[in-house]
Every structure is written in C-alpha cells, then in structure tokens.
C-alpha positions as CSV (number, residue, x, y, z in Angstrom):
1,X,-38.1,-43.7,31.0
2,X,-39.4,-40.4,29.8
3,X,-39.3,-39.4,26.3
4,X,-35.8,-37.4,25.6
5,X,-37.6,-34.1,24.7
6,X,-38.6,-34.2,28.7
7,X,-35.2,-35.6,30.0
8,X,-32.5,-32.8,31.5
9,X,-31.1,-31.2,27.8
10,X,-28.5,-28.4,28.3
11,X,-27.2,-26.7,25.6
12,X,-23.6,-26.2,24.7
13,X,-21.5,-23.8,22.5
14,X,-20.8,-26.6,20.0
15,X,-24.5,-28.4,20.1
16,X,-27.9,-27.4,20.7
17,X,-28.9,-30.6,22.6
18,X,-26.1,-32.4,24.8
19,X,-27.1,-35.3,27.6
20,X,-27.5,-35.2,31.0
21,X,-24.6,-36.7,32.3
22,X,-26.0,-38.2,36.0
23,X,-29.0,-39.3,33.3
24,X,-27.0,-41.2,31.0
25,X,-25.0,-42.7,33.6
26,X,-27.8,-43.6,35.4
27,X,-29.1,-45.4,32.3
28,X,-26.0,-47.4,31.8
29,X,-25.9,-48.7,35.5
30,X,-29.2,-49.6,35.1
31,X,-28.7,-51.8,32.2
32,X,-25.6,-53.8,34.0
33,X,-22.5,-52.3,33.7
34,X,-20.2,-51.7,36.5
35,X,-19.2,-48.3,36.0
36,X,-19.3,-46.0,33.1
37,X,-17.3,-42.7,31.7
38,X,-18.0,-40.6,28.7
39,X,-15.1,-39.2,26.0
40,X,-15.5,-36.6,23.2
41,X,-15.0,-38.0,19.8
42,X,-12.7,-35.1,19.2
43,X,-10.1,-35.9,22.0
44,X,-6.3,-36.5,20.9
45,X,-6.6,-39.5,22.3
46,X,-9.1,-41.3,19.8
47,X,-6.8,-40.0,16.8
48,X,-5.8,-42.7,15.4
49,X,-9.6,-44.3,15.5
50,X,-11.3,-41.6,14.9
51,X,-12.0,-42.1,10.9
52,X,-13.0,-45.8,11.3
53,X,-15.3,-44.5,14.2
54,X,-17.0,-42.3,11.7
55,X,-17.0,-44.5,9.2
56,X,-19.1,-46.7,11.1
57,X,-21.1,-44.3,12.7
58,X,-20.9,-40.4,10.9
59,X,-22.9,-38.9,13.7
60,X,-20.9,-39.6,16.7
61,X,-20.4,-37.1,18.7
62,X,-19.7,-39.1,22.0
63,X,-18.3,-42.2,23.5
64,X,-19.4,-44.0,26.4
65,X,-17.4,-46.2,27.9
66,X,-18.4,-49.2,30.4
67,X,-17.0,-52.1,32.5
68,X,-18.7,-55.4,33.2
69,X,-16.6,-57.2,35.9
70,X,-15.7,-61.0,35.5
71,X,-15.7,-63.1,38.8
72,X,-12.0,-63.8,40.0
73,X,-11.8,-67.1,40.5
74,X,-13.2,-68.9,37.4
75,X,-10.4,-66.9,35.3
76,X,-7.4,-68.0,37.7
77,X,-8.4,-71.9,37.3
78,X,-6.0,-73.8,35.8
79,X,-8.5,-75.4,34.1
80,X,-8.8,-73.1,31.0
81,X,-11.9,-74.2,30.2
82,X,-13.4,-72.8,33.3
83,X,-11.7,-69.5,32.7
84,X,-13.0,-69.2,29.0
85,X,-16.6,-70.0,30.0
86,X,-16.3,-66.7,32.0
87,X,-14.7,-64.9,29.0
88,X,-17.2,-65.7,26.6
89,X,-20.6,-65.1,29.0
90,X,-19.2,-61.8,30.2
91,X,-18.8,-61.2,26.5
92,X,-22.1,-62.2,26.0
93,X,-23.5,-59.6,28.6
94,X,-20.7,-56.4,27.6
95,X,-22.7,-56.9,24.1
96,X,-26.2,-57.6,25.8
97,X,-25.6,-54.1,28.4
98,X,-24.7,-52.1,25.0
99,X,-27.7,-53.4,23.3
100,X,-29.8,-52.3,26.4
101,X,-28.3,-48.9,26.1
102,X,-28.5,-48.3,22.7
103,X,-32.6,-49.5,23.0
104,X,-33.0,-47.0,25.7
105,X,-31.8,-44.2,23.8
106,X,-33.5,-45.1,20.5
107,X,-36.6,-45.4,22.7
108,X,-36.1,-42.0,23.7
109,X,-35.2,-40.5,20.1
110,X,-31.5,-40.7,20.4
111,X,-29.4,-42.3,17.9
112,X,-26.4,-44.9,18.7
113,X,-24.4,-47.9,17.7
114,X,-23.0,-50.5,19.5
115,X,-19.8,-51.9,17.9
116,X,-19.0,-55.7,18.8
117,X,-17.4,-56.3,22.3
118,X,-14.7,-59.0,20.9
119,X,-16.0,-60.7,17.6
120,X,-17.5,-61.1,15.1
121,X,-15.2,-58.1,13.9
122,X,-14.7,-57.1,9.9
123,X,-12.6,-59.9,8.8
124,X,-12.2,-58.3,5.2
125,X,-10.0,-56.2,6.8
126,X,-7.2,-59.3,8.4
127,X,-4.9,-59.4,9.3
128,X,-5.2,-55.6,9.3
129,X,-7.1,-53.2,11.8
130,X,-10.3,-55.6,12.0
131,X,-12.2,-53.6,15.2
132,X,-14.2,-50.4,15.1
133,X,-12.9,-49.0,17.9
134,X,-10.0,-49.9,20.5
135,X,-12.1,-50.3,23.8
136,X,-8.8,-50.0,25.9
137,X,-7.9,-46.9,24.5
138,X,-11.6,-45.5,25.0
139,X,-11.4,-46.8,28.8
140,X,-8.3,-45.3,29.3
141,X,-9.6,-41.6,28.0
142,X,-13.1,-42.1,30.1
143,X,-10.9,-42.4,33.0
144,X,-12.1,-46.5,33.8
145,X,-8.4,-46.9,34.2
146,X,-5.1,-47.3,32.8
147,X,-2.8,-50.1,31.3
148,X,-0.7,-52.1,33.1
149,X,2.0,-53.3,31.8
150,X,0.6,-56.3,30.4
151,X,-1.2,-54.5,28.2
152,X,-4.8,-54.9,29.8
153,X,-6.7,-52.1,31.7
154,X,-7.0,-52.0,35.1
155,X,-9.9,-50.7,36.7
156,X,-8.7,-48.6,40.3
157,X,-11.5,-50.7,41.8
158,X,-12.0,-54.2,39.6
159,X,-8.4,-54.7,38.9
160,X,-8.1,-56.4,35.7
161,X,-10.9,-58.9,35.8
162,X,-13.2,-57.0,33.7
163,X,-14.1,-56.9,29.8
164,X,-15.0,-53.4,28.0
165,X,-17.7,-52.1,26.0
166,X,-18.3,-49.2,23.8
167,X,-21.2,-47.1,22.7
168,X,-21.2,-44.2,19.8
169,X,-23.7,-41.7,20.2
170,X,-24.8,-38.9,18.2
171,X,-24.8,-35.8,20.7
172,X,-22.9,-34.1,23.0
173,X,-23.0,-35.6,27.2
174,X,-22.9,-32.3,29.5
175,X,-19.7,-33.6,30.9
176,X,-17.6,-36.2,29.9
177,X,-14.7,-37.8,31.5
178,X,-10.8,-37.5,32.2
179,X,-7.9,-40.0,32.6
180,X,-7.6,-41.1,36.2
181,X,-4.1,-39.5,37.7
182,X,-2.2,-42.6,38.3
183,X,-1.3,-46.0,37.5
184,X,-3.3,-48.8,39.5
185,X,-0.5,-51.3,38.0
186,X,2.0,-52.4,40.5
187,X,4.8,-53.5,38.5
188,X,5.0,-56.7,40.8
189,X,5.6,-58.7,37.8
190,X,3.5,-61.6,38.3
191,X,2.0,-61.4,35.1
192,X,5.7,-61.7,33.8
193,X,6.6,-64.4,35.6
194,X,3.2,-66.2,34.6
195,X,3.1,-65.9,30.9
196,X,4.0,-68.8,29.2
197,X,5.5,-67.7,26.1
198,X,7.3,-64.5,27.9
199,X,5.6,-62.1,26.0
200,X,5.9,-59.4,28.7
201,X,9.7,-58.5,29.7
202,X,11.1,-57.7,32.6
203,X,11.4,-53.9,31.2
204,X,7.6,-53.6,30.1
205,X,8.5,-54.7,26.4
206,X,6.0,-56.6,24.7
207,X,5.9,-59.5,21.8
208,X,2.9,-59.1,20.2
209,X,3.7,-62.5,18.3
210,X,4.1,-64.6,21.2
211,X,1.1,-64.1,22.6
212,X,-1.1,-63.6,19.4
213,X,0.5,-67.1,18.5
214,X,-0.2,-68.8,21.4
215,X,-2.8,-67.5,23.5
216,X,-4.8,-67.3,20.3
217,X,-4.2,-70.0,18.1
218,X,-8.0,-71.1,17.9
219,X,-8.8,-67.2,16.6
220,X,-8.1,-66.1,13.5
221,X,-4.7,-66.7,12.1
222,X,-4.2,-69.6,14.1
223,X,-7.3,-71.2,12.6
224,X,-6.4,-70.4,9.0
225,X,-2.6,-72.1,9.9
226,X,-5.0,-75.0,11.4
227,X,-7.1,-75.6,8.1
228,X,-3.6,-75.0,5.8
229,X,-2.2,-78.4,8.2
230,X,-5.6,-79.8,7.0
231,X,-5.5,-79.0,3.3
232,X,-1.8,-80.0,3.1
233,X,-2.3,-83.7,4.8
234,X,-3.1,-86.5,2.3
235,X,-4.4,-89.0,4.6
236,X,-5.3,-89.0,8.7
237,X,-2.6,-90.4,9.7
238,X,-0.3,-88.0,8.1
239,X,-2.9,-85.3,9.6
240,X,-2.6,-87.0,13.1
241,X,1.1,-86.4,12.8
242,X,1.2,-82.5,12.3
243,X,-1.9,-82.5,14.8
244,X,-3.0,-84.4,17.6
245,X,-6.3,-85.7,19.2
246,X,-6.3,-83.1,21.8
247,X,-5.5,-79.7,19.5
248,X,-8.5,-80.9,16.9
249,X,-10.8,-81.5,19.8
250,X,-9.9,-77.8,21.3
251,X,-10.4,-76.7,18.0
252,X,-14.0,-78.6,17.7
253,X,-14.5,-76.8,20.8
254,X,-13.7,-73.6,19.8
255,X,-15.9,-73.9,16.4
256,X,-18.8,-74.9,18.3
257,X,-18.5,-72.7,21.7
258,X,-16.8,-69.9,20.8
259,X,-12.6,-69.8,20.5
260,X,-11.0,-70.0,23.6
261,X,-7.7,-68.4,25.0
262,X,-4.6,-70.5,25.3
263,X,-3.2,-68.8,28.5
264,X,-4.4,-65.0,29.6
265,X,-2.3,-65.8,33.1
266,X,-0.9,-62.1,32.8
267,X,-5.0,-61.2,34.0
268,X,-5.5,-64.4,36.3
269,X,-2.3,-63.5,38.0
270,X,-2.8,-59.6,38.4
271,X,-3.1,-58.8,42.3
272,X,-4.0,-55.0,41.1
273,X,-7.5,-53.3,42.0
274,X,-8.7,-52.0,45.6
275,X,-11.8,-55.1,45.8
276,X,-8.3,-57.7,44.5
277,X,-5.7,-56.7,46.6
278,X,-5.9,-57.5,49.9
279,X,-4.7,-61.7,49.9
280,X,-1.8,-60.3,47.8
281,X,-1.0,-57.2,50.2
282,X,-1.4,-60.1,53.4
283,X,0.3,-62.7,52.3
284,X,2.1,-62.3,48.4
285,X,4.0,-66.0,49.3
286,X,0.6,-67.1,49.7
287,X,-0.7,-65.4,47.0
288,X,2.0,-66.4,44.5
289,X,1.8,-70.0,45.6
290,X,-1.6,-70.7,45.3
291,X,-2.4,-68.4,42.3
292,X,1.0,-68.2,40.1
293,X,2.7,-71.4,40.3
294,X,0.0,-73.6,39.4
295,X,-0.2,-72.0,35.9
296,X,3.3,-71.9,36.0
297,X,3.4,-76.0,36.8
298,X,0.8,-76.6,34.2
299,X,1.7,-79.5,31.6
300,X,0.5,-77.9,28.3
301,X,1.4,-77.2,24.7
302,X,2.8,-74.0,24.2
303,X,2.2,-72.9,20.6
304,X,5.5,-71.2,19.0
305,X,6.9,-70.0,15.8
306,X,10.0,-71.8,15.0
307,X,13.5,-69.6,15.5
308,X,11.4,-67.0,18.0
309,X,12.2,-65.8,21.2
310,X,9.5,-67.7,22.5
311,X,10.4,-70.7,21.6
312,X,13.8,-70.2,23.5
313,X,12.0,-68.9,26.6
314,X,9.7,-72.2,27.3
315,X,12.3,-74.1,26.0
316,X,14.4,-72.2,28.9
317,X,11.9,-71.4,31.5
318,X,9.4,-74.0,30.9
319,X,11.2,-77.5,29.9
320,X,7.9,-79.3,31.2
321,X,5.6,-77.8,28.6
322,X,5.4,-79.3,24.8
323,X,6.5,-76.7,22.4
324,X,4.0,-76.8,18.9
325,X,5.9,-75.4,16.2
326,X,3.7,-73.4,13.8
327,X,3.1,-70.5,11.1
328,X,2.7,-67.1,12.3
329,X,-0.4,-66.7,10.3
330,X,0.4,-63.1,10.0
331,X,0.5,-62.8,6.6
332,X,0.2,-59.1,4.7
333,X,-1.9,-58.8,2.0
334,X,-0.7,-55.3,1.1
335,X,3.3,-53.7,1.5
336,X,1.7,-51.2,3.9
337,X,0.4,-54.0,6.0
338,X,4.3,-55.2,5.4
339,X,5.8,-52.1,7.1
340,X,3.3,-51.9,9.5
341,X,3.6,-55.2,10.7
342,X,7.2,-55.5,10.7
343,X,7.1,-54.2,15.1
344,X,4.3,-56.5,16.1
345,X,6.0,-60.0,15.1
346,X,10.0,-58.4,15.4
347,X,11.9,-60.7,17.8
348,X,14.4,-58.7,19.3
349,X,16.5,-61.6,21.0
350,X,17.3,-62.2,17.7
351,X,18.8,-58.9,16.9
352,X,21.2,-59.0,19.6
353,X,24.5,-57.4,18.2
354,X,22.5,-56.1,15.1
355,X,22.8,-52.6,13.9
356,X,22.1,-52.0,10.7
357,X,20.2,-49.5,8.1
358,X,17.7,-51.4,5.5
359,X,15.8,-50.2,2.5
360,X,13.5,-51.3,0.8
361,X,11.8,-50.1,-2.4
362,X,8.5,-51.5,-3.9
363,X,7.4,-51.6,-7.4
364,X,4.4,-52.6,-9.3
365,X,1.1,-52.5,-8.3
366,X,2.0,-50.7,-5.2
367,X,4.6,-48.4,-5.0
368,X,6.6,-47.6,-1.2
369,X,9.7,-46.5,0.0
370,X,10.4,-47.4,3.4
371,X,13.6,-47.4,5.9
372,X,14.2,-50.2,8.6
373,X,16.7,-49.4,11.0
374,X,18.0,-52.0,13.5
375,X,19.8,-50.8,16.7
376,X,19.8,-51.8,20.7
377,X,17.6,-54.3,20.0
378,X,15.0,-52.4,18.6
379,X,13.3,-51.8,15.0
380,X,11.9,-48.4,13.7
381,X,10.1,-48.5,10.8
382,X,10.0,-44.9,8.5
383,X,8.5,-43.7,5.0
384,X,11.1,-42.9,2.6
385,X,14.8,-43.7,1.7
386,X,16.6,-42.3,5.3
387,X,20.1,-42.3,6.2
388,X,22.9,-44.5,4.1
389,X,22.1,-48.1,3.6
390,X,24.0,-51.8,4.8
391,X,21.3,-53.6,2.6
392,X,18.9,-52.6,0.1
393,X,16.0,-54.7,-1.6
394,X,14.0,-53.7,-4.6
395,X,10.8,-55.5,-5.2
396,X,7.8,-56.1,-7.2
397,X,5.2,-55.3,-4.5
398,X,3.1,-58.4,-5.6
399,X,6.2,-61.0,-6.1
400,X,7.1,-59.8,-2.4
401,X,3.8,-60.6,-0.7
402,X,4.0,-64.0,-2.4
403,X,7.2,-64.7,-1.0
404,X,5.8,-63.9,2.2
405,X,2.8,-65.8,1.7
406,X,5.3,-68.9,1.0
407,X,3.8,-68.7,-2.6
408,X,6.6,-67.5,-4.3
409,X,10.1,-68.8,-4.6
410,X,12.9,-66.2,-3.5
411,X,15.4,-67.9,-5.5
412,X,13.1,-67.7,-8.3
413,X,12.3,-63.8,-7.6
414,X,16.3,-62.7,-7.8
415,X,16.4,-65.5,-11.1
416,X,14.2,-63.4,-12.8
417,X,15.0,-59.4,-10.8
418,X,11.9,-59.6,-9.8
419,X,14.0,-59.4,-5.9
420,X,16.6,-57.4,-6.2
421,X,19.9,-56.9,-3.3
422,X,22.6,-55.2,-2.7
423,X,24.8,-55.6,0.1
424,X,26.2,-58.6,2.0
425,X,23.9,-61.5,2.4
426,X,24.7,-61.4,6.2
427,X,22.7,-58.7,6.5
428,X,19.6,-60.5,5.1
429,X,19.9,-63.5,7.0
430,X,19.8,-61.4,10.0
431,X,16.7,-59.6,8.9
432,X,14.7,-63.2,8.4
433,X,16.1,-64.1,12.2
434,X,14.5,-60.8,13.4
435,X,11.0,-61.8,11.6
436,X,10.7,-65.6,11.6
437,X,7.5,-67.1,9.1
C-alpha cells in the first residue's frame, strides 16, 4: 500500500485532508469484512455516544462500519454449543479485520482505534453503559442495515447472521454513508415464536430482562449471581442443591472458552436477507418445521427471575423446559443507574390494571427527584416532581441502593426514616410486581 501522502486526499470545507472513500473501502474488503459504510461523528444519530466515543478516542472524526457474516447453519443447530463456537470465532475475526485496518492506516500515517467487538468491555462501568460504542446503531447510520424487530441488524443481503465491527478514525472520508430506505425485517414473527423466554411480543415490545437473564446468564450479571450461590453454600451438597452438575459444567465452559449464549433463536430463526430467503419464500411449513420447532421442542433450562413475565410465559408456552429461578443481577450502584434502569427490567404483565403517578425523592450522598408514571402497561420515567402523586418515597440515596442490593433491611430503613412513604401500601406492592429482584 502506498504511503497516505501519495493515496487520493481531497480536501473539504471542514478538513484539509479527508479519505478516499473507494480507497478506504477497498482497504476494509481487503482485510475481511463483508461490506463496509462510513458515518460522520457529528450525525444525530451517534448523539447519545458521541462523548464516550471521544472520550476514547478525541480525534475521531469518522466511523467505519463493517460486517463479517457468520455461516447459517452452525447458528440454527440446536446444539448450542455448535452455534456459540461460530459466535465466538467470528468475534475473533470482527476484532482480527479491525486490527488489520487500523495497521493499514497507522502504516500509512493515519491514526485509529479499534474498540472491542463484544468483550472484554469496561467493566468499572456495570451494570451501567460498559461499550464504547453501540455497533448497531453505527450499522444502522452507515446504511449496513436496519433493526428488526428483534433487536438485531439485518443486513439487505446477509440477513441477520452477521456480527459488527467499528473503527474510529481521525479524519474526514470523502463520502460517507446513509441509512438504507427500508426495513429488510419481515415481521413474520418467527423470532417471536422462537424465543424461549418471550422476550419479543407480538406488537414489537421488548423485555430486556428476559433475555439478558437468560440468554446471558454465563456473562456478566449472571456470573456474579452464580459466584453469590457459591459464596452463600456452606457445603457441596447444599451447593449441588441451588446448582446442578450441568449449569457448573456450562459455566466451566464458559470460563475457559469464552461465555456462551443460552438461546439467540430470534437470529437462528430469522428467514430475512436476499442470500437467506429463498427456503423460507418456497416452502415457510418447511422452513418453520425444520428450523423453528426444533428449538422450540428443545428440553432445556430456561433461566427466570421469580414473579416475571417470563417465568409465566415458559411456564405457559413451554411446560417441557425446566424453569431456574434466579437474581436479576442488575443491581444499581448509583440512583441514576436506578431511574435509568427502571424500563429495561419493568415487567409490564405485571402492571396490568395499574395506573398510577410515583415519586420519588433522594437524599444524602446523591441528591434526585424523579417521577414514575404507570399507565397502559407502560412506565415513563422523568426528572423532577411531575403531576400529583398516588405514592411518594423519600430516601437516603445510599440506604436505597442497599435495599436494592438485598443489603439493607426495608423494615429497618422506615424504623429508623431512613425510607420514608406516603400513600396506600397497595401502591408499593404493585411497584415491586412491576420490578421483581
């Protein structure tokens, strides 16, 4: 490759030195990806990344954006150990291609950073915002695709069976990339049908907690819930009755290979993508029969936490899977990771017939006001004191995070006002139903 002073430089109104475009694409392809697209770091859609992008890397002026596609079969295989071995070594190569890339351009006196495909992530940040940059929203803006509605991008061509990688660059490209015009999703809802803990409804709602707690239960939370069943058994047998031989070998497995996915059926079931569609388009009984039901037929444990509406849909749709009880393992560490949380793990089956105004105020070492508002099954979450309460709770900020930590006692907190309600205790009953521990 020749050195950048002798590659095709433009200049731009905002930069004296932007990319070639058909260059740097060309130098991606090269290195392995599938396709490619470039997005300005400026562009609406990155604003709610955009400082931790800088923060990382102050220069950047440019993303690129690339797909690695995943081979088909291995990820529909029942056998979940097949379709993790494909996860983890087309991980392996998204972070290997952005390596390459970066190398090139360094080689060529450009300047770029490639942040981590999946993980390791910055874990001093859990269970907050631990990832640089959100690859699917980068994809989207690059025009690689757009989100289905179970939450994964699908490429017009790929479908879904591809992982995403991201590269920050510090200059301008001399074009860069737009959303594609429509959806490649076909609202078929297979993936629906497929996922065990129904995190995906019917409408296009989604339960973050279902599927964080089960189709990740050897990542992260679920591993720190795993070592607390440790910790809190006195002897092996007592261990062997919270977990058995099975779960600790998965979890051997997934310390010494790399942690593996419970499920992901919402991508081994997607028929989406012009190089996936055609067995679906010819024959969908066919397609369903061979592809869907086994997952759905599957004798597994489906990981739950107790009271959610997961646990009432395999116990409903699924008889002949094991339910696991378990902790959310999504525990705050600050009030703001509270209020932010409070959408991700809401259950809204349980807030059927609920409508209601909360607030809360916090006291102590961190001070917020916020408003919770239940109604039609939904939650919104505002900053300050809105509307005219049902319920209200003052708190110590630090007494509430160790109550929902399980390290504090609640009857102890109102004891001593360190909790503090007013209004019917109805009304806080039905706010722990809507957010189960």
């Amino acid at each position: 490759m020749s050195p950048l002073t002798e590659l095709p430089i433009l200049k731009t109104k905002t930069s004296t030195v932007a990319l070639d475009q058909e260059w740097l694409k060309t130098v991606c392809l090269n290195s392995g990806a599938d396709d490619v697209g470039f997005v300005e770091i400026d562009r609406p859609e990155l604003d709610k990344d955009r400082s931790d992008i800088l923060k990382a890397f102050p220069r950047t002026k440019t993303l690129i954006s690339f797909v690695v596609r995943m081979n088909r079969e291995p990820i529909r295989s029942p056998a979940r150990s097949v379709a993790n071995l494909e996860f983890h070594h087309t991980g392996d190569q998204v972070n290997e291609i952005a390596r390459d890339i970066v190398k090139e351009l360094e080689a060529n006196g450009g300047r770029a950073l490639n942040p981590a495909m999946g993980f390791p992530m910055e874990m001093e940040k859990f269970p907050g915002k631990i990832w640089t940059v959100s690859h699917k929203i980068v994809a989207v803006a690059a025009g690689l695709g757009q989100m289905g509605i179970h939450r994964n991008v699908i490429h017009p061509k790929f479908g879904n069976f591809i992982l995403l990688g991201t590269i920050l660059i510090d200059t301008e490209v001399t074009a860069t990339d737009k959303p594609i015009d429509y959806n490649p999703c076909l609202e078929c809802k297979l993936c629906v049908t497929a996922c065990p803990v129904g995190a995906i409804g019917q409408d296009g709602y989604f339960d973050f907690s279902a599927c964080y707690t089960h189709n990740y239960r050897e990542f992260m939370g679920g591993f720190t819930d795993w070592v607390e069943q440790v910790a809190e058994s006195k002897t092996a047998k007592q261990y062997r009755k919270k977990v058995n031989d099975s779960e600790s070998a998965s979890m051997w497995q997934s310390l010494s290979f790399g942690a593996n996915y419970k499920a992901a059926y919402c991508i081994a079931v997607c028929p989406a993508g012009e190089d996936v569609i055609s067995p679906f388009k010819e024959d969908r009984k066919g397609f369903v029969s061979e592809i869907v039901k086994p997952l759905q037929r599957k004798e597994e444990t489906i990981f739950v936490v107790p009271g959610s509406d997961a646990e009432s849909h395999v116990a409903k749709r699924f008889s002949h899977k094991q339910i696991k009880q378990v902790g959310n393992s999504l525990c705050p560490r600050s009030i703001q990771g509270f209020l932010d949380g409070l959408p991700l793990i809401f259950q809204r089956n349980q807030a059927e017939g609920l409508t209601a105004t909360y607030h809360f105020t916090f006291t102590g070492k961190e001070t917020s006001k916020a408003t919770v508002i239940f109604q039609n099954k939904t939650v919104r979450v505002s900053k300050g004191l809105v509307g005219r309460p049902d319920f209200q709770l003052t708190a110590d900020s630090q007494t509430w995070l160790g109550f929902l930590a399980k390290g504090k006692s609640l009857f102890w907190a109102l004891l001593t006002r360190k909790i503090r309600i007013k209004g019917p205790i109805k009304f806080l009953k039905a706010f722990a139903r809507c957010f189960p521990l």
